[in-house]
LUMLO-493486 format. One line per field, with one value per residue: x, y, z of N, C-alpha, C in turn. Coordinates in pm, 1 decimal. Layout:
N
nX <- [X/...]
nY <- [Y/...]
nZ <- [Z/...]
caX <- [X/...]
caY <- [Y/...]
caZ <- [Z/...]
cX <- [X/...]
cY <- [Y/...]
cZ <- [Z/...]
END
This chain:
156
nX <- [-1606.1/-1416.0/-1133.9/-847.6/-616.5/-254.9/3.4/362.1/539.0/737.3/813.6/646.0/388.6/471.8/407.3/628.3/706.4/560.1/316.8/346.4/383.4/131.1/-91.9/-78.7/-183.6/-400.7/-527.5/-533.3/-676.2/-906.0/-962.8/-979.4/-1212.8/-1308.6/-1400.6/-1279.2/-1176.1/-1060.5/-757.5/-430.6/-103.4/94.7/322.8/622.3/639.6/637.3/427.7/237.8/148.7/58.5/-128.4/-360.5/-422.1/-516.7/-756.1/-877.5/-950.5/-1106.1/-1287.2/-1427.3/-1453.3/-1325.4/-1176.1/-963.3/-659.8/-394.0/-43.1/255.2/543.8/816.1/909.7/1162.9/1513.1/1567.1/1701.5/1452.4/1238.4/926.2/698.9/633.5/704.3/487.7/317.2/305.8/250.9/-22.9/-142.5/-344.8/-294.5/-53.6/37.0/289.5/308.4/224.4/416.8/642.0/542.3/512.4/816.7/959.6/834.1/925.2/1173.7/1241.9/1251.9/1414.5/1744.1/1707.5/1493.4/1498.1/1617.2/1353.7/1152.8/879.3/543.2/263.1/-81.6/-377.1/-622.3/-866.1/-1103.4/-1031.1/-775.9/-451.2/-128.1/197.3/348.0/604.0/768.5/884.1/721.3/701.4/774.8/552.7/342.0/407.7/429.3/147.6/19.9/80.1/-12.4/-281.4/-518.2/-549.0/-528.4/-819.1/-934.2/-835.1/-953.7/-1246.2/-1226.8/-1119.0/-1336.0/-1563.8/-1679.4/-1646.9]
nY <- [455.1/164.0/87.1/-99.8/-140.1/-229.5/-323.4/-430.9/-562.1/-767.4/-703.4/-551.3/-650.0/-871.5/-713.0/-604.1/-337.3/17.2/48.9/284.8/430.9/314.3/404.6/654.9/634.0/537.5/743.6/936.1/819.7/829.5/1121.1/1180.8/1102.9/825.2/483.6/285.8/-111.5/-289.4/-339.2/-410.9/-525.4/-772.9/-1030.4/-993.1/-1182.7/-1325.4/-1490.8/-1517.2/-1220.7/-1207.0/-1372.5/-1298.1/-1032.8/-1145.1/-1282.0/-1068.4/-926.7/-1115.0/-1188.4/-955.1/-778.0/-505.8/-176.7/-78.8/-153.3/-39.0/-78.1/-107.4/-55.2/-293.6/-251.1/-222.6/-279.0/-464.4/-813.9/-902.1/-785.4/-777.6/-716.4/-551.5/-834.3/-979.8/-821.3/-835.8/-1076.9/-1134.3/-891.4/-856.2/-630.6/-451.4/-58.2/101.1/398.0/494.9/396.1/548.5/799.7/849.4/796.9/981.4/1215.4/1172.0/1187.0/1451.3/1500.7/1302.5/1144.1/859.5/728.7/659.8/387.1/227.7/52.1/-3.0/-76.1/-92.5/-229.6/-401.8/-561.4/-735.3/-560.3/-390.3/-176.8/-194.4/-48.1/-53.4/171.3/374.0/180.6/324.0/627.4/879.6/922.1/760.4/932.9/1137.1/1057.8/904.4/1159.5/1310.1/1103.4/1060.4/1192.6/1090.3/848.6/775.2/861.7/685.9/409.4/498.0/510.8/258.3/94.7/159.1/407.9/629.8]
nZ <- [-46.5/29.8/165.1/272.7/506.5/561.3/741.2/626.9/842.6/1017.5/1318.1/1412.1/1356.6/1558.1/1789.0/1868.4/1813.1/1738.0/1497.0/1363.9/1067.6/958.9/1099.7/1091.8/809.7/874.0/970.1/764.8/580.3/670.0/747.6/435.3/424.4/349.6/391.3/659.4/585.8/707.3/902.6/920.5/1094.9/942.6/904.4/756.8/516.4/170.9/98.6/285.8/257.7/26.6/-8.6/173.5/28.3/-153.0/-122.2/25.6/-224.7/-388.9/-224.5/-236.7/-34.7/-19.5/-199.7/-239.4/-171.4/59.5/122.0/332.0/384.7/372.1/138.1/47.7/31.5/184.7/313.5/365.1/307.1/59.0/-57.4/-293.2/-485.6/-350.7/-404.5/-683.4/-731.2/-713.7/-834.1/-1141.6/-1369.3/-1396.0/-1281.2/-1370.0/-1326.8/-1068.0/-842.7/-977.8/-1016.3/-687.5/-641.0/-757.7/-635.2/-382.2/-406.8/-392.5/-121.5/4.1/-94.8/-15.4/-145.0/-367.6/-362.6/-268.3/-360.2/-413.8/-595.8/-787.2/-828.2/-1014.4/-918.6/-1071.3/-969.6/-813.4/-673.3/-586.2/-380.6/-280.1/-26.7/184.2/430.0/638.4/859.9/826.5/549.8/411.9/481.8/365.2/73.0/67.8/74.1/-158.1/-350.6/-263.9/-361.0/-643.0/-665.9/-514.8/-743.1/-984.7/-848.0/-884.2/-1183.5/-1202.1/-1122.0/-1365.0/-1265.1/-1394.9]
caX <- [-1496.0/-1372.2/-979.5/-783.5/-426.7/-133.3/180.8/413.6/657.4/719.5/799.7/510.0/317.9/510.7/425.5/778.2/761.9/450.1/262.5/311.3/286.6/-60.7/-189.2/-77.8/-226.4/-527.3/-586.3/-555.5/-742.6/-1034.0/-1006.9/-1045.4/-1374.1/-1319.9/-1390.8/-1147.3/-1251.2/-930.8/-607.9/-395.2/1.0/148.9/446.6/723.7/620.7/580.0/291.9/115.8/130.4/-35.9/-270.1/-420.9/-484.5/-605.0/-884.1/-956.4/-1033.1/-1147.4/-1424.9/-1481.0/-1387.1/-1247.8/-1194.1/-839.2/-560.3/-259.4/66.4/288.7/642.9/859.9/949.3/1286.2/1609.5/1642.3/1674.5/1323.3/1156.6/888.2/594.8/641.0/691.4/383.0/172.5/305.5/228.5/-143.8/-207.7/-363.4/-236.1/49.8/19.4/375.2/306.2/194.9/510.7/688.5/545.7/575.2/971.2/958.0/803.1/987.2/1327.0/1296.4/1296.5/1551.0/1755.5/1720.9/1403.4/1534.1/1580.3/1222.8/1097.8/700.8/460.0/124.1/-130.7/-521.1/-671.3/-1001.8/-1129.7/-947.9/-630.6/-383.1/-81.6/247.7/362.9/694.7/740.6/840.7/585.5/696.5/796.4/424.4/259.8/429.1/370.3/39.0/-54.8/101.8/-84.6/-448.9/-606.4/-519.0/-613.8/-927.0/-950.4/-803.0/-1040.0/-1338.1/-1160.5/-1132.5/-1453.9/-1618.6/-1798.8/-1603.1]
caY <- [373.8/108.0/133.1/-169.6/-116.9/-362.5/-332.6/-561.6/-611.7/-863.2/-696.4/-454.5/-801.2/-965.6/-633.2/-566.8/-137.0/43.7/56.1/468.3/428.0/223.5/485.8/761.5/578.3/517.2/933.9/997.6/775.6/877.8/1213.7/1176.2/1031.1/702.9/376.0/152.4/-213.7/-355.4/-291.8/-494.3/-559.9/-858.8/-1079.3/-970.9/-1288.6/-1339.4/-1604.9/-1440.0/-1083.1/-1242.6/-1461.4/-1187.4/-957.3/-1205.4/-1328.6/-948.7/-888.1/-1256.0/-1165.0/-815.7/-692.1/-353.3/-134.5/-8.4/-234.5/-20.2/-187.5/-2.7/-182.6/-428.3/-303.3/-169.8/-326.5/-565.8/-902.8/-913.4/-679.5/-923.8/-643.4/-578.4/-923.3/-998.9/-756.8/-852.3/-1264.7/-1115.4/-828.3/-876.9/-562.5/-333.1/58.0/144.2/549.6/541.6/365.7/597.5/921.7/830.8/810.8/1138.7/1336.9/1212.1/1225.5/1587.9/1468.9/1262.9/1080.5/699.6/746.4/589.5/212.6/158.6/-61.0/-27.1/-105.2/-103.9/-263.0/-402.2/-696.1/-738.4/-399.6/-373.6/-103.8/-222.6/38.6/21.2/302.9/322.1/177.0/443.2/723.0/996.4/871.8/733.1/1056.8/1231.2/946.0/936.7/1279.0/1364.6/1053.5/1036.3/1239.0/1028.6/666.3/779.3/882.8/561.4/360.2/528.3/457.2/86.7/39.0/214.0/498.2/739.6]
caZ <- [-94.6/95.1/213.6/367.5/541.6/536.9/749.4/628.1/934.6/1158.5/1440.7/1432.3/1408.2/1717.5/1887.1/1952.4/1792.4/1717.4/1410.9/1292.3/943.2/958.1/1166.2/984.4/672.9/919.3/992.9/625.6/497.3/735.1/705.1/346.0/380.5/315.3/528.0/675.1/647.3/743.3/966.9/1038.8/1053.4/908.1/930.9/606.8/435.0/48.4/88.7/380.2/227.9/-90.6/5.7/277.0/-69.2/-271.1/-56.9/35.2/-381.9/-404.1/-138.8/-279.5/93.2/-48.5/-311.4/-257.2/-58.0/81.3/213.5/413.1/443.3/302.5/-47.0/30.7/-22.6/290.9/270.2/410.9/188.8/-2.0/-47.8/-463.6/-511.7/-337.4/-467.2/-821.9/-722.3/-732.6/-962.6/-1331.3/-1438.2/-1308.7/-1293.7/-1302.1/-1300.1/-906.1/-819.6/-1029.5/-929.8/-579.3/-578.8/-788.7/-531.4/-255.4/-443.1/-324.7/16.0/91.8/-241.8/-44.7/-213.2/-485.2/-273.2/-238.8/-441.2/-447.2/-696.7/-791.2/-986.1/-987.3/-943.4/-1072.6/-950.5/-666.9/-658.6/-454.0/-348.3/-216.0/15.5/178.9/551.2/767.7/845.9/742.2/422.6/418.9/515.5/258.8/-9.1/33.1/76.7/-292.4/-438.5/-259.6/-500.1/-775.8/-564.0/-540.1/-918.7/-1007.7/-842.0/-971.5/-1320.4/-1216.0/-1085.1/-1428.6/-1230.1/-1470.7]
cX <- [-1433.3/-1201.0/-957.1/-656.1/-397.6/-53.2/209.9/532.5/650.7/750.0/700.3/415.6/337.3/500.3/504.1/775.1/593.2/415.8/256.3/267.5/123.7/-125.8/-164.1/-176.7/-395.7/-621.8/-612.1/-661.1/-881.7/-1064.6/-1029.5/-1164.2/-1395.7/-1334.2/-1302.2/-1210.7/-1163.7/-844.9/-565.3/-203.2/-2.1/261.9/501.4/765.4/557.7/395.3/144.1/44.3/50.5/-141.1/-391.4/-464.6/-546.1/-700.1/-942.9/-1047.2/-1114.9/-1258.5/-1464.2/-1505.5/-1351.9/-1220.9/-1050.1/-759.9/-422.9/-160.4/134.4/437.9/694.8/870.0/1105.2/1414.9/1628.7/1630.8/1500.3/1262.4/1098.1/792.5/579.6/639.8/573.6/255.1/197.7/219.2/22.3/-244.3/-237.1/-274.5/-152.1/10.4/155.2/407.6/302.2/338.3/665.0/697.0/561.0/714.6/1005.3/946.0/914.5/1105.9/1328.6/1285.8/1396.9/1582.5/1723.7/1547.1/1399.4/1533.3/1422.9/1181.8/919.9/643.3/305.2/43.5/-292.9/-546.7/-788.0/-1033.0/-1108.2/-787.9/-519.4/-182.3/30.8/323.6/484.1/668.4/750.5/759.5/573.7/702.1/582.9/332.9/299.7/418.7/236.8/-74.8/-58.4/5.1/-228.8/-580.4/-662.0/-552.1/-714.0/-1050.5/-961.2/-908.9/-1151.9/-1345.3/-1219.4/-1321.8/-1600.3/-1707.4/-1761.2/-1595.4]
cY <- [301.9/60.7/-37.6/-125.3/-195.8/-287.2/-453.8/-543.1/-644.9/-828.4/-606.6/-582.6/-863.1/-829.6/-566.8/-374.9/-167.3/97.3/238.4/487.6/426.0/333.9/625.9/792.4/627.8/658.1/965.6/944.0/832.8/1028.9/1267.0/1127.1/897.3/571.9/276.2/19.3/-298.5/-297.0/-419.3/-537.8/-714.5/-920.3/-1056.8/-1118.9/-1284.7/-1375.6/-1525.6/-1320.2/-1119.0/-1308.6/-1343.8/-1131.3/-982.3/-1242.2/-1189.1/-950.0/-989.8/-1205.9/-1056.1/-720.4/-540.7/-299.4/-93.5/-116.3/-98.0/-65.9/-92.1/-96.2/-270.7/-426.9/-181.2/-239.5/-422.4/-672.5/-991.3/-912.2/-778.3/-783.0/-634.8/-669.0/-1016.3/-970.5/-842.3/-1057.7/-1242.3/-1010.5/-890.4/-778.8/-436.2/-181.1/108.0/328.1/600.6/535.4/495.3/762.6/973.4/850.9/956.5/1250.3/1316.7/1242.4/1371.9/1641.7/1427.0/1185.9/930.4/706.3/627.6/436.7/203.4/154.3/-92.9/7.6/-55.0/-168.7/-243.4/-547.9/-717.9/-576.9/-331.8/-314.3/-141.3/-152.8/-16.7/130.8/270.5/265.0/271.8/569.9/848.6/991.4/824.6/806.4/1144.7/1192.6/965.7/1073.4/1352.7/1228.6/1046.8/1068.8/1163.9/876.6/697.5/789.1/775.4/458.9/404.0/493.1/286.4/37.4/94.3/291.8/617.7/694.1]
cZ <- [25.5/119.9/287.2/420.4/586.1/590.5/704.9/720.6/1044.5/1299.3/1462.4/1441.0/1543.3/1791.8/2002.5/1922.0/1758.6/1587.0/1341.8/1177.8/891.1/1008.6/1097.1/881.0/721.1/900.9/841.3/576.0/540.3/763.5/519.4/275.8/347.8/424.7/510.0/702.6/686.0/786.6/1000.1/966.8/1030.6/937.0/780.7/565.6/280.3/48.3/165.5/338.2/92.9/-87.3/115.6/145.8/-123.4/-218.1/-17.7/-85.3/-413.6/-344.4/-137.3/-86.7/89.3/-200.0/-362.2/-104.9/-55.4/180.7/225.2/427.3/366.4/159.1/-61.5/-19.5/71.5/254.5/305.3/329.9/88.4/-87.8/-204.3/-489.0/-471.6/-376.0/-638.8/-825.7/-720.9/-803.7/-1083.8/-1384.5/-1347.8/-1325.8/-1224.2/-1268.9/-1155.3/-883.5/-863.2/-963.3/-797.6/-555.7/-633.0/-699.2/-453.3/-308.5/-359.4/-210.0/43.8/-115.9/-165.8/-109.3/-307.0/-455.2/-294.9/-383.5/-498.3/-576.0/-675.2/-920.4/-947.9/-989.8/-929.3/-1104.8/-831.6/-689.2/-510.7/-496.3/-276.8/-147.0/102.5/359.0/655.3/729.8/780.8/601.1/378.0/388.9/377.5/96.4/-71.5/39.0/-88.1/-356.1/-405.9/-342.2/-620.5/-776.7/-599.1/-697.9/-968.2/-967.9/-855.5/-1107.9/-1308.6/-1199.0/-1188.9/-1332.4/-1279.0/-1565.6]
END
């Protein structure tokens, strides 16, 4: 299964702080067996953060997109509205069960804003920006990614 990762933030782009999340994302994803065919931060742009996904699924590049960033409350924060500017169909249960878990981490839980949907046959994920939040994100949903895209991609 083929994995991409998305930061969305511009100063992790202008190589002003360092990327933790992404790499977090990166370790997990690769110790769950899966290959990474993409890294790479972004600038917290609508346009950019959508057009980057849609030419991934467009060019069958990957199987699973996750974004990392940018679906909180700032006036930045584009990442849901980007993913939504390129899904067919939403899957609001990830999104859902995601803030569930963490609720019983911290309550700003509740701020973030991420989505998920599919496009085509391509699952695309987001997860929150900082790492820990991230780590603990995607450690309660990976299971269920992987499920999911098996689903999408009829091999179940």
């Amino acid at each position: 299964m083929k994995v991409a990762i998305i930061t969305a933030n511009t100063d992790i782009y202008r190589e002003r702080k360092e990327n933790e999340s992404g790499e977090i994302i990166r370790d997990m994803v690769t110790e769950a067996g899966l290959e990474i065919v993409f890294m790479r931060a972004l600038p917290t742009d609508r346009k950019v953060l959508s057009t980057v996904m849609q030419r991934m699924v467009d060019n069958h590049l990957t199987d699973m997109i996750l974004v990392t960033g940018g679906s909180g409350c700032g006036p930045q924060d584009c990442t849901p509205e980007a993913t939504r500017d390129v899904i067919d169909r939403e899957v609001p249960g990830i999104g859902e069960a995601m803030r569930t878990h963490t609720m019983q981490l911290t309550k700003r839980s509740m701020l973030n804003r991420s989505i998920a949907g599919i496009r085509q046959d391509v699952l695309i994920v987001n997860l929150p920006g900082k790492a820990q939040a991230a780590r603990e994100a995607l450690h309660f949903l990976m299971p269920e990614l992987v499920h999911a895209v098996k689903v999408i991609k009829g091999d179940i």
